[in-house]
C-alpha positions as semicolon CSV with decimal commas, in nm:
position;residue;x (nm);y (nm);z (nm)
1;X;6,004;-6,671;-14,604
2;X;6,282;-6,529;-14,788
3;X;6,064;-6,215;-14,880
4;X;5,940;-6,168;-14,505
5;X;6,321;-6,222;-14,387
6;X;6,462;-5,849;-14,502
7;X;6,201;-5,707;-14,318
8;X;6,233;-5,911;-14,024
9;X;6,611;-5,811;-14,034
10;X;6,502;-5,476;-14,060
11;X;6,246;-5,445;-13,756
12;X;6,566;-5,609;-13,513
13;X;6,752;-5,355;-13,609
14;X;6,554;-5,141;-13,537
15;X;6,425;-5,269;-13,246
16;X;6,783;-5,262;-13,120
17;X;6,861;-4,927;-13,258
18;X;6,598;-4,814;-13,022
19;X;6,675;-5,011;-12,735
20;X;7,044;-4,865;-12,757
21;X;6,890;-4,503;-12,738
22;X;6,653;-4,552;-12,472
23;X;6,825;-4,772;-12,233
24;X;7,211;-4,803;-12,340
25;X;7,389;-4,561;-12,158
26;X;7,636;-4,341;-12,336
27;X;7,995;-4,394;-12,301
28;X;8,034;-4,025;-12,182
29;X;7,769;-4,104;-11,865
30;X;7,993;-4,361;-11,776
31;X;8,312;-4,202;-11,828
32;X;8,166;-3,853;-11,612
33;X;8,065;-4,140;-11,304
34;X;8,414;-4,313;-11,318
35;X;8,588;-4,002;-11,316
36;X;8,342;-3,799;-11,038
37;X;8,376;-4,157;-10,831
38;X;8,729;-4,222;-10,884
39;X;8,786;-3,819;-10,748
40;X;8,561;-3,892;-10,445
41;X;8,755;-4,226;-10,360
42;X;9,106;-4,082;-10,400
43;X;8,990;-3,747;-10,136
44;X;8,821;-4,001;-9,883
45;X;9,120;-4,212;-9,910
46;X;9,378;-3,911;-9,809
47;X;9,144;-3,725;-9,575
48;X;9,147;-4,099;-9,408
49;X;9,521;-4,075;-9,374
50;X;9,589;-3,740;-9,307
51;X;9,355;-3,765;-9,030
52;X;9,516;-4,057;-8,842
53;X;9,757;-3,834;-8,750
54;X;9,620;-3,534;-8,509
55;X;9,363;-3,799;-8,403
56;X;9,599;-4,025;-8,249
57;X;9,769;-3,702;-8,081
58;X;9,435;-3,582;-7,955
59;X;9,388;-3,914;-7,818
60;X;9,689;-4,004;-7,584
61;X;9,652;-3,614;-7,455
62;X;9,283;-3,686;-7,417
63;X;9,458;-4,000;-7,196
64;X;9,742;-3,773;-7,051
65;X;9,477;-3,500;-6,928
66;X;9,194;-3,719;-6,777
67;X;8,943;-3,643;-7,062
68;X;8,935;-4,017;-7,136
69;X;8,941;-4,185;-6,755
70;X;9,228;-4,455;-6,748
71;X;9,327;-4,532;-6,426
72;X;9,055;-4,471;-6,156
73;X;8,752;-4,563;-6,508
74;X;8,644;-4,942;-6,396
75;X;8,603;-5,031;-6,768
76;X;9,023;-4,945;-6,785
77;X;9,076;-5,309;-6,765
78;X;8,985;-5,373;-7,104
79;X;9,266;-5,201;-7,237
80;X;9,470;-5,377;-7,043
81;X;9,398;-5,741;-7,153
82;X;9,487;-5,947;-7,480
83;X;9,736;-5,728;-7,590
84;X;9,860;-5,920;-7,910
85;X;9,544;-5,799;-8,091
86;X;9,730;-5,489;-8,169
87;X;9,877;-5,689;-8,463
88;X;9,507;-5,676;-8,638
89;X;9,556;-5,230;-8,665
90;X;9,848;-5,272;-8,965
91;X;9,573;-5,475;-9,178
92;X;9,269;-5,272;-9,075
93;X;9,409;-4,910;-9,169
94;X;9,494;-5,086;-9,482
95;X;9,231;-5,286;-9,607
96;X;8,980;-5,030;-9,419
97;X;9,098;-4,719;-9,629
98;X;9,047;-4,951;-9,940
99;X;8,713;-5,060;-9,839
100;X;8,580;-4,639;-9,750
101;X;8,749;-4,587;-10,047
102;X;8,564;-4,842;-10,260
103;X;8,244;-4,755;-10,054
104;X;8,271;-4,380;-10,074
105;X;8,299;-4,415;-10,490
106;X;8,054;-4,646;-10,523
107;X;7,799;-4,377;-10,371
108;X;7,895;-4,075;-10,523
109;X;7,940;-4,272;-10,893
110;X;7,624;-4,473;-10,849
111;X;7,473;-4,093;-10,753
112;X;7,607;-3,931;-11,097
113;X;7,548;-4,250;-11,336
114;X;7,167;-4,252;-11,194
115;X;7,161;-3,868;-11,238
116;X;7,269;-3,840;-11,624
117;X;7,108;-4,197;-11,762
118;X;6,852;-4,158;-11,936
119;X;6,664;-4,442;-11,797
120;X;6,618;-4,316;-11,406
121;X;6,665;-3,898;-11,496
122;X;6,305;-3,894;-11,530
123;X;6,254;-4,064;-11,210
124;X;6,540;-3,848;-10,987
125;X;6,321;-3,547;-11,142
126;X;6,067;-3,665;-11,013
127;X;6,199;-3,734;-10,662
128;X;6,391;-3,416;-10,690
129;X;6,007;-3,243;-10,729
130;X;5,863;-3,424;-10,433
131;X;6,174;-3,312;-10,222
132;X;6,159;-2,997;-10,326
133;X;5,744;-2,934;-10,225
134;X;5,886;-3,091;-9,894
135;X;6,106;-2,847;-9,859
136;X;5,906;-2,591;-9,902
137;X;5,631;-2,712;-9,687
138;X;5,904;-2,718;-9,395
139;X;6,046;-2,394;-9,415
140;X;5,694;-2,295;-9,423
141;X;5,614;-2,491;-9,121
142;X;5,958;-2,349;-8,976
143;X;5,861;-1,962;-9,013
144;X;5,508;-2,019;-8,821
145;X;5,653;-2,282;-8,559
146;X;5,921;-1,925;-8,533
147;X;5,600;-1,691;-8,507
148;X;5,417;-1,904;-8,271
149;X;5,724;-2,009;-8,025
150;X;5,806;-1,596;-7,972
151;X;5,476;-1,507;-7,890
152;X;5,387;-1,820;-7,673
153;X;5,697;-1,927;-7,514
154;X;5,915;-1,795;-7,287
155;X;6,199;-2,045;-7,269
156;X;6,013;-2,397;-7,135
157;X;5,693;-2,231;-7,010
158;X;5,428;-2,167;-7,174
159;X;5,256;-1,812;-7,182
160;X;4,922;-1,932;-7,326
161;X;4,875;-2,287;-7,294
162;X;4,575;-2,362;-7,494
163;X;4,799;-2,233;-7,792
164;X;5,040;-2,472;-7,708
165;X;4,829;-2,747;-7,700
166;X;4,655;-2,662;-8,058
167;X;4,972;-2,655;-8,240
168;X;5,123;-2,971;-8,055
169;X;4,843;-3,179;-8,186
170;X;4,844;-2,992;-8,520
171;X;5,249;-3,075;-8,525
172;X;5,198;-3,446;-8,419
173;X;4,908;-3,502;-8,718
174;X;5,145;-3,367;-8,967
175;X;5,480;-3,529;-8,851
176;X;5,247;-3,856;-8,876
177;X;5,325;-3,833;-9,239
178;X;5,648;-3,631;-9,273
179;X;5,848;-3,895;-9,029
180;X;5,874;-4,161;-9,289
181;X;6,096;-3,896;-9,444
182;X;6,300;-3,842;-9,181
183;X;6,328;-4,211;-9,093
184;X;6,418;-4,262;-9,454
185;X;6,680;-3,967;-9,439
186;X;6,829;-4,085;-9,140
187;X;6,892;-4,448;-9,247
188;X;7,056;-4,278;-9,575
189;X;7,293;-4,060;-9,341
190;X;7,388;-4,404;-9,108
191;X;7,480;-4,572;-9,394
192;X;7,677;-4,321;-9,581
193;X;7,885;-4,241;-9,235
194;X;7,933;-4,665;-9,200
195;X;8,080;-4,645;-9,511
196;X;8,326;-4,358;-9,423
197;X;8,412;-4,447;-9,092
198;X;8,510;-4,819;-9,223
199;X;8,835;-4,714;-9,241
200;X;8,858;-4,471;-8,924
201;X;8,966;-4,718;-8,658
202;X;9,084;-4,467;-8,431
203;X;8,788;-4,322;-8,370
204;X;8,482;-4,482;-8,250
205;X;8,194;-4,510;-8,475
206;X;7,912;-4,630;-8,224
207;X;7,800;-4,403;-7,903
208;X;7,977;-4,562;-7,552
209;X;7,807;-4,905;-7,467
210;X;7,569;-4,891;-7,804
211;X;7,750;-5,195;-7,986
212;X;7,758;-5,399;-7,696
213;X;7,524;-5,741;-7,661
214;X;7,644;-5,866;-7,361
215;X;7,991;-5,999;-7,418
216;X;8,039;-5,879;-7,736
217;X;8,158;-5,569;-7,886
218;X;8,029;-5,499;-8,283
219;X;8,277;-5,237;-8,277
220;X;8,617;-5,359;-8,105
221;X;8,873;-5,202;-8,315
222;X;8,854;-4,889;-8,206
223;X;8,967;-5,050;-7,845
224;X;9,228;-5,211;-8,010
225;X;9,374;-4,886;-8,163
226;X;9,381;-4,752;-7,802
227;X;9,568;-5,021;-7,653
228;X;9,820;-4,962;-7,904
229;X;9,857;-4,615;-7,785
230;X;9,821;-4,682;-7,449
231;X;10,126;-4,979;-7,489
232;X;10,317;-4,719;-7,649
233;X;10,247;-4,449;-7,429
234;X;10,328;-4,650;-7,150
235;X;10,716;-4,639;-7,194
236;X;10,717;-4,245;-7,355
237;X;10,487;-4,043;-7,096
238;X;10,667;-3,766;-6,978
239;X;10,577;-3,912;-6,605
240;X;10,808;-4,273;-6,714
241;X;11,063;-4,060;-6,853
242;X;11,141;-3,795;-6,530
243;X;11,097;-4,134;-6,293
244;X;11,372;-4,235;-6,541
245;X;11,604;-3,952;-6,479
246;X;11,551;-3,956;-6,095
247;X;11,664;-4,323;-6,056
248;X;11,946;-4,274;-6,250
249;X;12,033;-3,900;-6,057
250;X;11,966;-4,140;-5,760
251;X;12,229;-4,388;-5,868
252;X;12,463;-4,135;-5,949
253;X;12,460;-3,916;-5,643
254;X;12,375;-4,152;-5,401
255;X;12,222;-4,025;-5,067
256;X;12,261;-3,686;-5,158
257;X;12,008;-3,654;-5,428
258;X;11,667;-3,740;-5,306
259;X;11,705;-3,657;-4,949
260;X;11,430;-3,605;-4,704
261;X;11,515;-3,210;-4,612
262;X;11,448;-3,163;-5,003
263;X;11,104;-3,379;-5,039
264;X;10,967;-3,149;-4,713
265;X;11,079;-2,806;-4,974
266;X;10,932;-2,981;-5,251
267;X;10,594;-3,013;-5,051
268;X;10,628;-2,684;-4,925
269;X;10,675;-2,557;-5,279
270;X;10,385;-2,756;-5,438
271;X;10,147;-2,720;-5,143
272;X;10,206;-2,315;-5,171
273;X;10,240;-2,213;-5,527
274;X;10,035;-2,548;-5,705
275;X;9,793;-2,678;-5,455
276;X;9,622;-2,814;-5,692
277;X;9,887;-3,095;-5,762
278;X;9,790;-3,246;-5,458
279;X;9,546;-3,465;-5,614
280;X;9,788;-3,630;-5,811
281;X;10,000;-3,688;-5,553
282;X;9,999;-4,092;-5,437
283;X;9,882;-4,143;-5,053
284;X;10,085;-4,238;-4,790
285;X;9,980;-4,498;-4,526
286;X;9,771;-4,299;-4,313
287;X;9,543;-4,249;-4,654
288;X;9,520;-4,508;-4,901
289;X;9,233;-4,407;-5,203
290;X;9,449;-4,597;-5,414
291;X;9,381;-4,928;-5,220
292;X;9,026;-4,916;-5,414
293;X;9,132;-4,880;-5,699
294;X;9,422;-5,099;-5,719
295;X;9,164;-5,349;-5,604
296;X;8,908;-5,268;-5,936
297;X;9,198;-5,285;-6,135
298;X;9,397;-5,601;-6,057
299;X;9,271;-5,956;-6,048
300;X;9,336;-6,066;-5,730
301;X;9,090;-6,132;-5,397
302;X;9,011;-5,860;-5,145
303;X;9,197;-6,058;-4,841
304;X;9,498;-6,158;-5,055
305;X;9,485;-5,803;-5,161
306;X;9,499;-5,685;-4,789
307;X;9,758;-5,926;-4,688
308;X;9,989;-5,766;-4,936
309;X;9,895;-5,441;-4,771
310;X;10,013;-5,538;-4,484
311;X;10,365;-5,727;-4,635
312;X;10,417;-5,409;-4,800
313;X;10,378;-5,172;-4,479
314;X;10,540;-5,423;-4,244
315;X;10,871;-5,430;-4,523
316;X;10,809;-5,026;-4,526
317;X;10,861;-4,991;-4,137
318;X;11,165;-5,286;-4,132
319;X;11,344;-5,094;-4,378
320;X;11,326;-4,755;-4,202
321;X;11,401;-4,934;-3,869
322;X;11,728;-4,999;-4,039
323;X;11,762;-4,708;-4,217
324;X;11,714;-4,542;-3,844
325;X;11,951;-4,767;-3,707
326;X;12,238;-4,689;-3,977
327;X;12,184;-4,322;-3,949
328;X;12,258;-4,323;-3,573
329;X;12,555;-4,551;-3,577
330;X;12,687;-4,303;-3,865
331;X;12,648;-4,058;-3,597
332;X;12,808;-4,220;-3,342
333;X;13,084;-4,313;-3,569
334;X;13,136;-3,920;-3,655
């Protein structure tokens, strides 16, 4: 035993001498992924920031403009409700940055420590060979699909059909095999942009009405980040702020700001020069759109809704009785 014991020592060390050269990775490999990782984290992390910025100004002009409907869009209301979720958006541009930060050098670390171990390098060549033949076999299939679609299409007919058909078939035999690929590819480019976008609440990561099952919304932060706009917005448009400035020109001047010899030159003006104002322009009685959508928008019935109608318009005529009434006796007065 104690002659077969230096040899036994010897054969673990080497054993482990091996195993520390064939499967150990070297400090530099890890050092080159930190660093590589650490540099991809810190640039996702600032272009996360720096974009929050012009997106949130693109968004309240997109509101501003009509681009996103508010008003007369039936899903509006959603914007509109539980308003003290706003409070979530100061955690979730914080702890969202971290996590497409975390995410985004994970991936591009992982990527460089599996490219220079030792242990998968043969394997990535090898994948990196396969990719490469697949490449080539596309942009070979790209130059005849080229050839072919200039000699036998014109736009979405067909000059020869029998051509047509041949290299449909031909097309759907081969994609058979070349789609698990693409499926492959495409679940690799979902999962990368997830793990950007966790951090980009202000835009929307999933298509219009994709992450919704039934009631629930996968993606509701997004919604939140525009009703914190839209909350904001509401007491800075430029519209709030000149109704602002007429009520108080109206208290200061009394009846002789606002009269109605100026709103007829004002109509005249608009009607002439900017007709097309005249959509924004709120109905009178004789032509109520807004009656509908009031109606969409608020939660109360149809009659009550027309009852108020009818408050409203019967308080509308007392109040210009009177107003008639004054005006004369003024008159009469002078």
């Amino acid at each position: 035993i104690l002659e077969a014991r230096p040899s036994f020592i010897e054969f673990a060390n080497d054993q482990a001498e091996t195993l520390r050269n064939d499967i150990v990775p070297r400090p530099w490999m890890v050092l080159l992924s930190s660093i590589v990782g650490l540099i991809t984290g810190a640039v996702s992390g600032l272009l996360i920031f720096v974009n929050y910025i012009p997106s949130t100004i693109s968004t309240i002009l997109k509101f501003r403009s009509g681009v996103i409907p508010s008003l007369r869009d039936e899903n509006f209301k959603k914007y509109r409700k539980s308003l003290e979720s706003v409070t979530y958006i100061l955690g979730l541009m914080v702890w969202g940055a971290g996590a497409s930060v975390l995410a985004a050098a994970a991936l591009v670390g992982g990527g460089t420590f599996i490219l220079v171990w030792q242990v998968t390098r043969p394997w990535l060549l090898s994948i990196v060979a396969i990719v490469a033949g697949i490449a080539i076999t596309l942009t070979f299939k790209s130059v005849i699909i080229l050839v072919v679609g200039r000699v036998n299409y014109a736009a979405f007919y067909r000059k020869r059909p029998w051509i047509g058909n041949l290299c449909g078939v031909a097309l759907e035999c081969w994609h058979l095999g070349l789609t698990t690929y693409y499926v492959i590819t495409r679940a690799v480019k979902l999962i990368v942009a997830a793990a950007i976008y966790i951090g980009r609440i202000d835009a929307p990561f999933l298509a219009e009405g994709v992450g919704l099952i039934g009631p629930v919304d996968l993606d509701a932060f997004p919604t939140i980040y525009r009703k914190d706009l839209l909350s904001a917005d509401a007491h800075r448009h430029p519209f709030i702020e000149r109704l602002g400035v007429i009520y108080l020109l109206k208290i200061k001047h009394g009846t002789k700001f606002a009269t109605t010899a100026g709103s007829i030159w004002r109509l005249l003006f608009v009607f002439s020069l900017m007709p097309w104002l005249r959509k924004y322009r709120i109905a009178g009685e004789a032509d109520l759109p807004e009656e509908l959508v009031l109606q969409k928008l608020g939660k109360i019935t149809d009659q009550e809704y027309k009852e108020k109608i009818k408050q409203l318009e019967e308080e509308v005529r007392v109040l210009r009785k009177e107003a008639a009434e004054q005006s004369s006796s003024e008159k009469n007065d002078d």
